[in-house]
Backbone as JSON, one array per atom type, in Angstrom:
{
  "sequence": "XXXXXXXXXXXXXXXXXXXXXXXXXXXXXXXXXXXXXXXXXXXXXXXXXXXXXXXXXXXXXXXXXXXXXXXXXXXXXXXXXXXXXXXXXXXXXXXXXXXXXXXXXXXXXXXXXXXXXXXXXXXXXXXXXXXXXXXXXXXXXXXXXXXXXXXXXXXXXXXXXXXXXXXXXXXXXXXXXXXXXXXXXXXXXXXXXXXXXXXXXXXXXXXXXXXXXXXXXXXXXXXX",
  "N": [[5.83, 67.66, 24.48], [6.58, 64.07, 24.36], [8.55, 62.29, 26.36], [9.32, 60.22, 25.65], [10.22, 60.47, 23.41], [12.86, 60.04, 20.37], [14.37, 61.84, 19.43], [13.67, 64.22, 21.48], [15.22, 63.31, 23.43], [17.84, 62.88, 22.95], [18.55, 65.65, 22.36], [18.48, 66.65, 24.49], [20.54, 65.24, 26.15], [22.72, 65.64, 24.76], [23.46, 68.53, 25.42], [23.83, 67.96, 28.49], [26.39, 66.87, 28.36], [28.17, 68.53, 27.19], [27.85, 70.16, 29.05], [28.91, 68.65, 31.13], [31.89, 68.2, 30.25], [33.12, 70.06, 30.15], [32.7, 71.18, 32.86], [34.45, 69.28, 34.52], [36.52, 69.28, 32.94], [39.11, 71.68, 33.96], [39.45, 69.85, 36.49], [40.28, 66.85, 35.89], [42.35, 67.37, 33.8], [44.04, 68.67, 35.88], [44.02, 66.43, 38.08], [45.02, 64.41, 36.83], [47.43, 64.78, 35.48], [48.57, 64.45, 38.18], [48.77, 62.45, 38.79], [50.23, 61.13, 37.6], [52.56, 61.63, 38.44], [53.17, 64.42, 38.74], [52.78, 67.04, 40.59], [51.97, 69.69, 40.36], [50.01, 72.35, 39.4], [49.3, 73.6, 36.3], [49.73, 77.18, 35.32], [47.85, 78.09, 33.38], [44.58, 76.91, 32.05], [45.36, 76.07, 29.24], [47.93, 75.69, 29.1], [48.37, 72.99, 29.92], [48.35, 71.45, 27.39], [51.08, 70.81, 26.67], [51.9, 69.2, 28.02], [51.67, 65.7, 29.48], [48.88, 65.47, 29.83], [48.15, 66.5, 27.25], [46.46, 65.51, 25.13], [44.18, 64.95, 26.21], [43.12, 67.27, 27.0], [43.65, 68.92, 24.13], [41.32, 66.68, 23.06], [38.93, 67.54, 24.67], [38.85, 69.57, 24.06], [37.58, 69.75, 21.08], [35.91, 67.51, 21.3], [33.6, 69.16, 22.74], [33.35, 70.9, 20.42], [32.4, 69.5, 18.28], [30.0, 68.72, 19.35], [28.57, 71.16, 20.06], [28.54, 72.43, 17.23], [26.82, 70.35, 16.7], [24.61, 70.56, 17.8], [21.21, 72.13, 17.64], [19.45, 74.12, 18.59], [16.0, 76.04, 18.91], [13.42, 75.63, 16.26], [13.5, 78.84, 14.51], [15.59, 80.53, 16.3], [18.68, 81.59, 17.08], [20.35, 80.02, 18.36], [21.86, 77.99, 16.91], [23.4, 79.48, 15.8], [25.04, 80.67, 16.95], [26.27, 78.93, 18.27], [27.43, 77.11, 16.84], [29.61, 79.27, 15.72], [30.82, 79.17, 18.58], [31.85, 76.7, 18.85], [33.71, 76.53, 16.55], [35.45, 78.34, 17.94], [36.42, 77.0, 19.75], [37.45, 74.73, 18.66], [39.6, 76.59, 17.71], [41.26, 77.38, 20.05], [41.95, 74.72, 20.36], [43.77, 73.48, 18.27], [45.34, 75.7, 18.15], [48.08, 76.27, 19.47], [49.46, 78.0, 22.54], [51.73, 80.38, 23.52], [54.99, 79.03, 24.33], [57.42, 78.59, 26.55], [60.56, 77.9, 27.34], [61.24, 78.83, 29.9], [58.87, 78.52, 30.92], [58.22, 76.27, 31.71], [57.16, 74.21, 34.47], [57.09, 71.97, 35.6], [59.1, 69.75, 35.08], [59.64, 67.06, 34.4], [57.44, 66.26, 33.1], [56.61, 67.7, 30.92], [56.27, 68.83, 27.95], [58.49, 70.81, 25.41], [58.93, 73.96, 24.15], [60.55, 76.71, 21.92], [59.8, 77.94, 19.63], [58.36, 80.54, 18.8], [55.8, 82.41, 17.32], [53.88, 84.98, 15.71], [51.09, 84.21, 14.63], [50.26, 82.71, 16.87], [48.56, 84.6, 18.89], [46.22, 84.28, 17.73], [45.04, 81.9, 19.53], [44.85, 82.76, 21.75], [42.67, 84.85, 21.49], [40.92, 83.15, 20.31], [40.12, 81.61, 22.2], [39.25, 84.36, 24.18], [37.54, 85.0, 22.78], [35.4, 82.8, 22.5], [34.67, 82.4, 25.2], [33.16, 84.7, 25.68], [30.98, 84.48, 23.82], [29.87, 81.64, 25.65], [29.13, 83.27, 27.71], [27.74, 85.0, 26.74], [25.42, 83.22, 25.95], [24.63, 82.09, 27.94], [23.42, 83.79, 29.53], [21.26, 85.63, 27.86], [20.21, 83.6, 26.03], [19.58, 81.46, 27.1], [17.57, 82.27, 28.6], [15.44, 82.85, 27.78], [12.25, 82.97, 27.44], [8.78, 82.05, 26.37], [6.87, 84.03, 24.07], [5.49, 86.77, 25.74], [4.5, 85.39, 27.49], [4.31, 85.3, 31.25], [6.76, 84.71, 34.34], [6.51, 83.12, 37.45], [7.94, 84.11, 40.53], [7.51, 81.34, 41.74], [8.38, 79.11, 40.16], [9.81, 76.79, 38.28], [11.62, 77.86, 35.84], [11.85, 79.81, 36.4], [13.92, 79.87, 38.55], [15.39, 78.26, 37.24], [17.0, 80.33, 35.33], [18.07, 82.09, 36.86], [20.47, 80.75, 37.55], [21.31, 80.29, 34.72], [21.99, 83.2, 34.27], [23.38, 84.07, 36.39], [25.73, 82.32, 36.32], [26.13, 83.47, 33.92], [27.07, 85.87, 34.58], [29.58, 85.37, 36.28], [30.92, 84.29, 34.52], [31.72, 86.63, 32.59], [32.53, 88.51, 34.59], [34.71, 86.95, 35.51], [36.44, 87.14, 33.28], [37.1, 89.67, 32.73], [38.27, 90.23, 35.25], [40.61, 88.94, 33.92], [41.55, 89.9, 31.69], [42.62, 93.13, 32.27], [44.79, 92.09, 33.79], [46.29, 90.37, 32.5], [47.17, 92.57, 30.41], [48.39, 94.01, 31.76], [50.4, 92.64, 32.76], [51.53, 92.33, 30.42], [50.78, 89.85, 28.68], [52.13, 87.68, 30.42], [51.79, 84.52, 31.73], [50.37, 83.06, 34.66], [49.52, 81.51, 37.77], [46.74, 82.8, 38.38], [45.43, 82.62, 36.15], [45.13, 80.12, 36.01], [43.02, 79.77, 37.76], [40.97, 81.2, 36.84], [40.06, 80.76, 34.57], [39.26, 78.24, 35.25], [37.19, 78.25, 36.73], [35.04, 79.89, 34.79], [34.77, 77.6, 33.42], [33.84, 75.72, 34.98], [31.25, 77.32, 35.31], [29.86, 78.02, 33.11], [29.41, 74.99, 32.62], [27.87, 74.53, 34.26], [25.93, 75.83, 33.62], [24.98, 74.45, 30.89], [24.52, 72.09, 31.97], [22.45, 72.16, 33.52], [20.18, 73.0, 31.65], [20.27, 71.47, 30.18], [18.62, 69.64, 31.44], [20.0, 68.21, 33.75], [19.99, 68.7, 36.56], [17.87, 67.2, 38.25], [16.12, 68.56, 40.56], [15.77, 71.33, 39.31], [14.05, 71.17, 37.09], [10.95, 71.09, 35.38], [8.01, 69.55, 36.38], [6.25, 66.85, 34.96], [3.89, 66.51, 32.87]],
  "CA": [[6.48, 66.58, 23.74], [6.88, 63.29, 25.38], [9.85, 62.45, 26.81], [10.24, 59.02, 24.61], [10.75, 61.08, 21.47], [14.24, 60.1, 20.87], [14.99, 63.23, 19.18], [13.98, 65.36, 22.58], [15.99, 62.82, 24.59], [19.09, 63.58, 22.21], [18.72, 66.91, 22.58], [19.07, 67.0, 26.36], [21.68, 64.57, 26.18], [24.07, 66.84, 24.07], [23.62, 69.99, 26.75], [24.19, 67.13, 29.39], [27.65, 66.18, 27.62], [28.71, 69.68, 27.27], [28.24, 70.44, 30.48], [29.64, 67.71, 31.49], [32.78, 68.29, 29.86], [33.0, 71.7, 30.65], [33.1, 71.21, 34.35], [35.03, 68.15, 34.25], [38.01, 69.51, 32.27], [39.89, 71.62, 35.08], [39.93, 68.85, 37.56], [40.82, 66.11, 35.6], [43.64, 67.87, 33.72], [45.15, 69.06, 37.11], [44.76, 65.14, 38.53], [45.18, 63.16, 36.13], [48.84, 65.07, 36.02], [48.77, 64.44, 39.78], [48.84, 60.47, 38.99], [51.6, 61.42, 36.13], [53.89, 62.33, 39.1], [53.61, 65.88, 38.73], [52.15, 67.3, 41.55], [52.04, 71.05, 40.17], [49.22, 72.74, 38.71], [49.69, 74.78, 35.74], [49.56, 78.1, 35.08], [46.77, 77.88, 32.61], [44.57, 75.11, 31.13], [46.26, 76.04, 28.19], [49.3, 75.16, 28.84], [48.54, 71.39, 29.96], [48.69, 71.08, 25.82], [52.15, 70.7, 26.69], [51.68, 68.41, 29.32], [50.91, 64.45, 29.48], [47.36, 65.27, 29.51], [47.74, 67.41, 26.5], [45.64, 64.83, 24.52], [42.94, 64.75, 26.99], [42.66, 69.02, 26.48], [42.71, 68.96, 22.65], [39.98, 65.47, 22.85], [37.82, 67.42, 25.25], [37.82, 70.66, 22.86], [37.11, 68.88, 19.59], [34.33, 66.87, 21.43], [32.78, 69.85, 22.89], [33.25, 71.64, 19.54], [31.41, 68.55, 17.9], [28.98, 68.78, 20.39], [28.02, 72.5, 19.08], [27.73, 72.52, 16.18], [25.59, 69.32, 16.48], [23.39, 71.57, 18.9], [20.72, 73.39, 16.63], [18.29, 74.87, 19.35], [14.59, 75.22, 19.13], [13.58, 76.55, 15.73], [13.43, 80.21, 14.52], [16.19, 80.35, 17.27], [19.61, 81.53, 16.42], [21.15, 79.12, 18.94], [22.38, 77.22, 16.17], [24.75, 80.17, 14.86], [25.53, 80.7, 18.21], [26.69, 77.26, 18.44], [28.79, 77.07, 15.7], [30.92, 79.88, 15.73], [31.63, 78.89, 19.36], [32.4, 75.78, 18.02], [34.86, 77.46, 15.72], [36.46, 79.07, 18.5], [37.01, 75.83, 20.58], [38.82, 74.13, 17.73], [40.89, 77.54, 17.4], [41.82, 76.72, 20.7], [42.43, 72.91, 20.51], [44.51, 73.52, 17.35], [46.16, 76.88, 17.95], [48.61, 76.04, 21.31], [49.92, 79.29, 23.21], [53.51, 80.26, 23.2], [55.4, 78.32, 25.93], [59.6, 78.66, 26.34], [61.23, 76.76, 28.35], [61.34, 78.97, 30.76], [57.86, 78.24, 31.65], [58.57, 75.23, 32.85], [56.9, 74.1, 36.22], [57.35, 70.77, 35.84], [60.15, 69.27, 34.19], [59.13, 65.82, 34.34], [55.68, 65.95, 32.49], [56.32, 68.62, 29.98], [56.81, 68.93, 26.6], [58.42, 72.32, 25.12], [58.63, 74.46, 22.65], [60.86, 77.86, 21.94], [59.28, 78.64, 19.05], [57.83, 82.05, 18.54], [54.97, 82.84, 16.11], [53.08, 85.74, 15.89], [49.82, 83.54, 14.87], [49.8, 82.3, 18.5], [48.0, 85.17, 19.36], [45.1, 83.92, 17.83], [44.69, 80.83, 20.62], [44.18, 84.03, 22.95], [41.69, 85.36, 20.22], [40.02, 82.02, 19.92], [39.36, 81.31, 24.07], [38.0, 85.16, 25.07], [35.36, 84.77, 21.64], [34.55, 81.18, 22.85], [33.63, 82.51, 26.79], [32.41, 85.48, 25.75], [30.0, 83.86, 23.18], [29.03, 81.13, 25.69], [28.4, 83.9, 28.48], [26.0, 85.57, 25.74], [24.3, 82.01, 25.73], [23.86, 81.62, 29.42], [22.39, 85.01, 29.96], [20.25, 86.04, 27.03], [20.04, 82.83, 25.12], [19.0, 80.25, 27.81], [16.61, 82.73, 29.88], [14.34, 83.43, 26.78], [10.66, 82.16, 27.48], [7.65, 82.31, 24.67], [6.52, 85.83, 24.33], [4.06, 87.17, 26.61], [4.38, 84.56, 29.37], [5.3, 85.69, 32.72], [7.03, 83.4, 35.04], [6.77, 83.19, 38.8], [9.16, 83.25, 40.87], [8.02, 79.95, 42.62], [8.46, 78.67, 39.01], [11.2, 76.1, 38.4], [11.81, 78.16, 35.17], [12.56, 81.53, 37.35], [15.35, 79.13, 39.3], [16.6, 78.16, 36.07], [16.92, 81.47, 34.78], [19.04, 82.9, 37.66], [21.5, 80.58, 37.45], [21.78, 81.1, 33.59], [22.39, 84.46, 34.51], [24.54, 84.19, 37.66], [26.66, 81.64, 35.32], [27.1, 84.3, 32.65], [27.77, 87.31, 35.26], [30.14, 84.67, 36.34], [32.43, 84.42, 32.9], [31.86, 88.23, 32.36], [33.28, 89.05, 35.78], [36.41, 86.35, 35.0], [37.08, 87.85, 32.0], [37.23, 91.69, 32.97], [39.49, 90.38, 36.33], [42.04, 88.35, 33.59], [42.34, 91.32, 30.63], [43.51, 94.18, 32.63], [45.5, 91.73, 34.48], [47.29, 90.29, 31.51], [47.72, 93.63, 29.41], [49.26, 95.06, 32.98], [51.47, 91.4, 32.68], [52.18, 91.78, 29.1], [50.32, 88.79, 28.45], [52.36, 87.04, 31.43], [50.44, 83.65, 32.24], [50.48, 82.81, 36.16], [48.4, 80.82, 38.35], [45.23, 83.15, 38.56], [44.51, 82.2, 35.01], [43.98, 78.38, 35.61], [42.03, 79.26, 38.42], [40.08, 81.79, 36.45], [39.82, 79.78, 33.61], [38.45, 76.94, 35.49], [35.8, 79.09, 37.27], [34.49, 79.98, 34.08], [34.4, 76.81, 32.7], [32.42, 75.13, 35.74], [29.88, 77.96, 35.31], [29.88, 78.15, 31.62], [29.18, 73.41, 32.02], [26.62, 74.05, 35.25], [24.71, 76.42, 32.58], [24.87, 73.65, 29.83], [24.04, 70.93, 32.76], [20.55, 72.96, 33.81], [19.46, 73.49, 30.14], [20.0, 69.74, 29.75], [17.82, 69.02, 32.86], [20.72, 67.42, 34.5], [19.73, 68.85, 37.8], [16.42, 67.01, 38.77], [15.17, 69.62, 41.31], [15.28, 72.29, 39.16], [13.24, 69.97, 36.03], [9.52, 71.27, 35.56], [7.18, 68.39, 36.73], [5.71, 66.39, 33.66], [2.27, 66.47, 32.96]],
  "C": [[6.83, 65.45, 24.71], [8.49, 62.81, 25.54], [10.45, 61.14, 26.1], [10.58, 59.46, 23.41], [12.39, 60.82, 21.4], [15.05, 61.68, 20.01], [15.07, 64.53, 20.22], [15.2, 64.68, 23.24], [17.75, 62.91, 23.67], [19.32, 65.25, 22.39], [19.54, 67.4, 23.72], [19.96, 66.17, 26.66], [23.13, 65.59, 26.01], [24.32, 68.24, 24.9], [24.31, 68.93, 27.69], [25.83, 67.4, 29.13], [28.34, 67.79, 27.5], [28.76, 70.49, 28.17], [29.22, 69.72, 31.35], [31.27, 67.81, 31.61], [33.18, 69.63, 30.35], [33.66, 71.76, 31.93], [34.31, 70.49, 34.91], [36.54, 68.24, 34.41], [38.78, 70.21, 33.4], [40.44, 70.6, 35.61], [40.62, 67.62, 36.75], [42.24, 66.31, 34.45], [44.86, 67.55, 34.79], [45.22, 67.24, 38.09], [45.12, 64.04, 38.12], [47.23, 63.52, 35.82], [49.33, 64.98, 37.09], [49.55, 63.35, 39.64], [50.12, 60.59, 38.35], [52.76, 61.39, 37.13], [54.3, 63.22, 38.97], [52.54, 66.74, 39.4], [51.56, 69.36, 41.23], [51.04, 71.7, 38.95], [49.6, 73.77, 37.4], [49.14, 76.24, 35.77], [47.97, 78.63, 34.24], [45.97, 76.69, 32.46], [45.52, 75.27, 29.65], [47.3, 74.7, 27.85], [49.93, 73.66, 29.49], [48.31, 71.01, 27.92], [49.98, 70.41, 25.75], [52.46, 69.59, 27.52], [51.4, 67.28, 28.76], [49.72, 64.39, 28.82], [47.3, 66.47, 28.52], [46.68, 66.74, 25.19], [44.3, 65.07, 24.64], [41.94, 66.36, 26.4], [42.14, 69.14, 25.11], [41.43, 68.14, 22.15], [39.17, 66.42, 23.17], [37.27, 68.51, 24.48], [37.14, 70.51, 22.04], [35.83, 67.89, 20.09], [33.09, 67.94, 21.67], [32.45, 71.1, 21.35], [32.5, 70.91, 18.55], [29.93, 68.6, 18.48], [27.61, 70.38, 19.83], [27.65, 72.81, 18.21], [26.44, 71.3, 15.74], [24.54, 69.79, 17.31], [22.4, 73.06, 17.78], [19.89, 74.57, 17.73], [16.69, 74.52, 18.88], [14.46, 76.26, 17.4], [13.38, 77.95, 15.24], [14.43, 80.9, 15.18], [17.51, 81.01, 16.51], [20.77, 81.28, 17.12], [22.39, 78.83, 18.3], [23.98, 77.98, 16.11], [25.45, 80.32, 15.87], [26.79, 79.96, 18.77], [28.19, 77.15, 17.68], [29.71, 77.7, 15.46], [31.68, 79.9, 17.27], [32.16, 77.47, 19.28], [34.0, 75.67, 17.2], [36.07, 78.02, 17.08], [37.06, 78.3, 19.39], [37.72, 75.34, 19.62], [40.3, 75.45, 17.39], [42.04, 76.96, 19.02], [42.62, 75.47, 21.18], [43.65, 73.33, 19.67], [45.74, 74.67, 17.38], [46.99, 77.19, 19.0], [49.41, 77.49, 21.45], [51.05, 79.52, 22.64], [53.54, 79.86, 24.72], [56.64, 77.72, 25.27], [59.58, 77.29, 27.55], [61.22, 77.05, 29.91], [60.11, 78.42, 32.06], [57.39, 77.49, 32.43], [57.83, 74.54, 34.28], [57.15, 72.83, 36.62], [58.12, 70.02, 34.93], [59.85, 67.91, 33.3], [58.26, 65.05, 33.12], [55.9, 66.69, 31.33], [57.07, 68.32, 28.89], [57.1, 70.35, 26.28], [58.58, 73.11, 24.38], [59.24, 76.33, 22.89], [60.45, 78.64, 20.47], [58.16, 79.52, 19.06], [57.35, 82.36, 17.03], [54.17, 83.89, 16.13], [51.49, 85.3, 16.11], [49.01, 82.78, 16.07], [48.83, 83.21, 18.65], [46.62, 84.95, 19.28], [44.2, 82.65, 19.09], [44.43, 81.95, 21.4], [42.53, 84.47, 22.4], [40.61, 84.22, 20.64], [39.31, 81.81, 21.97], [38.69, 82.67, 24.56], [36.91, 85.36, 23.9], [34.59, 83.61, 22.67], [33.9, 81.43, 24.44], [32.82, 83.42, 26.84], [30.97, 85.48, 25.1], [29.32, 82.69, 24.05], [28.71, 81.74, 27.19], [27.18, 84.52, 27.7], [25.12, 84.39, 26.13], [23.56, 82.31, 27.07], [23.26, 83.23, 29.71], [21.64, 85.59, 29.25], [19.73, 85.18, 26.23], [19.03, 81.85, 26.04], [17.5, 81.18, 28.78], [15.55, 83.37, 29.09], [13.05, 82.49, 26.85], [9.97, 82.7, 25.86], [7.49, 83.61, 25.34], [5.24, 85.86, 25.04], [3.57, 86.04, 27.72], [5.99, 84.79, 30.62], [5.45, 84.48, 33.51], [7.13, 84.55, 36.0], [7.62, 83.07, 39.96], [9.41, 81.76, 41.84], [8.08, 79.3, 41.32], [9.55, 78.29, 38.68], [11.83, 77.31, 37.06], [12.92, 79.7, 35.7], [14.28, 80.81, 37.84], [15.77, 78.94, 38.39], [17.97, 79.59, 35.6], [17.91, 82.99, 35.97], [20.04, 82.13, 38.0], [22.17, 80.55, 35.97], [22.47, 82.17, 33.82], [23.47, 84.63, 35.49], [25.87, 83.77, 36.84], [27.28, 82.83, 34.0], [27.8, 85.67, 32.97], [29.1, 86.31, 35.56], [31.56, 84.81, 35.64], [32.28, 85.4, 32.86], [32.79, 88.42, 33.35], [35.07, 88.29, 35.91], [37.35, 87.03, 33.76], [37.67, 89.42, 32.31], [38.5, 91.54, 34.19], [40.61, 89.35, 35.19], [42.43, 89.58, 32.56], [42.82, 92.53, 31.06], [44.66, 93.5, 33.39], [46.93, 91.2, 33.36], [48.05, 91.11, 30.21], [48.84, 94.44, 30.68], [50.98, 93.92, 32.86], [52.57, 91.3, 31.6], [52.5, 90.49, 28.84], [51.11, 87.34, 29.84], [51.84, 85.98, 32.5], [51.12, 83.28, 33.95], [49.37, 82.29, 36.29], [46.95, 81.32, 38.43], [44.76, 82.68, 37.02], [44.08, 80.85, 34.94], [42.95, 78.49, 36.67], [40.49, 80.16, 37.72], [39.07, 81.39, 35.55], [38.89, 78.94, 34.03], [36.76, 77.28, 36.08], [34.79, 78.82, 36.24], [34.14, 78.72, 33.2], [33.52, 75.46, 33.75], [31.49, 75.99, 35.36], [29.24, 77.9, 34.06], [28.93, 75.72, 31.25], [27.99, 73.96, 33.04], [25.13, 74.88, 34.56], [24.07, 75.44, 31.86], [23.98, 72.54, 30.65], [22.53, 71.04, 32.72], [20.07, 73.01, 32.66], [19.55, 71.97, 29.69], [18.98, 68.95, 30.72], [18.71, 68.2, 33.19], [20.72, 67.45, 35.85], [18.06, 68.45, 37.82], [15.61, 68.06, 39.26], [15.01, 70.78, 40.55], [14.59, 72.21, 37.64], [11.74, 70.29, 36.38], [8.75, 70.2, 36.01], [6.63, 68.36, 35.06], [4.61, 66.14, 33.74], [1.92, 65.26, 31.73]]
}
């Protein structure tokens, strides 16, 4: 397909953009609260909801959850569904904010707070390990699927693709397994390893989306 079709070049745009975002979000959370005059990282991404840049968090879900379901795949594919119920689980997130007392506090300054106690919180937990665990499925069985009955080489840009798919989704697997025994041992008890865990997974989870958008040149088949 040539590359002026503007329907391919939309395609690979929208991976672009969700990678993009993906990677993005950590860092500019944690400095854009820097500039705020609050020098102190949170605990979670979460729980910048609460924060200045709690705008920025719910924008970047609801774009990347736009983003998804506007992502069909190739067809026969079942990308699409893929798509959409992680989609679903990013707006649970945007929409469904943690619990966070007062005590939680880290920064006085910047925060907004909240002592109400709902049971339905629990679902914002619910909604973020579907949404990594659905887009580790992607990056390791979804993105590393060739046509049937062609073997790739491994000097084959496709092979290089295809092991950082995979690295990317051992990646979020391996974040996930070191935060759930950690926070059932916590009784749910958020601390600093979860924004850094968090963030891990959500560079690996955008540098998946990036590569499947051809946002990395060098690893971009040559065009014939």
């Amino acid at each position: 397909m040539a590359d002026n079709n503007p329907i391919l070049i939309t395609f690979k745009e929208l991976r672009k953009a969700i990678g993009w975002l993906g990677i993005l979000l950590p860092f500019v959370l944690s400095i854009g609260l820097f500039v705020m005059n609050c020098c102190s990282i949170q605990d979670s991404i979460s729980q910048y909801y609460y924060t200045r840049m709690g705008s920025y968090l719910t924008g970047t879900l609801c774009a990347v959850a736009l983003f998804l379901f506007a992502y069909k795949g190739y067809p026969g594919e079942t990308d699409g569904k893929w798509c959409n119920f992680a989609a679903l689980c990013a707006l649970g997130v945007a929409f469904i904010p943690m619990q966070f007392a007062k005590g939680d506090v880290t920064c006085p300054n910047c925060i907004v707070f909240t002592n109400e106690e709902a049971w339905w919180r629990v679902f914002h937990f619910i909604s973020a390990a579907l949404l990594f665990i659905t887009l580790a499925y992607m990056s390791y069985f979804k993105f590393t699927k060739t046509q049937k009955d062609t073997a790739i080489d491994k000097k084959d840009k496709k092979f290089k693709r295809n092991l950082i798919y995979k690295t990317c989704g051992i990646i979020i697997f391996s974040c996930i397994l070191i935060l759930a025994p950690f926070l059932i041992i916590e009784k749910n008890k958020i601390e600093r390893l979860t924004f850094f865990m968090e963030s891990i997974m959500l560079i690996a989870f955008g540098t998946a989306w990036l590569v499947k958008g051809e946002g990395i040149k060098y690893l971009n088949d040559k065009k014939t």
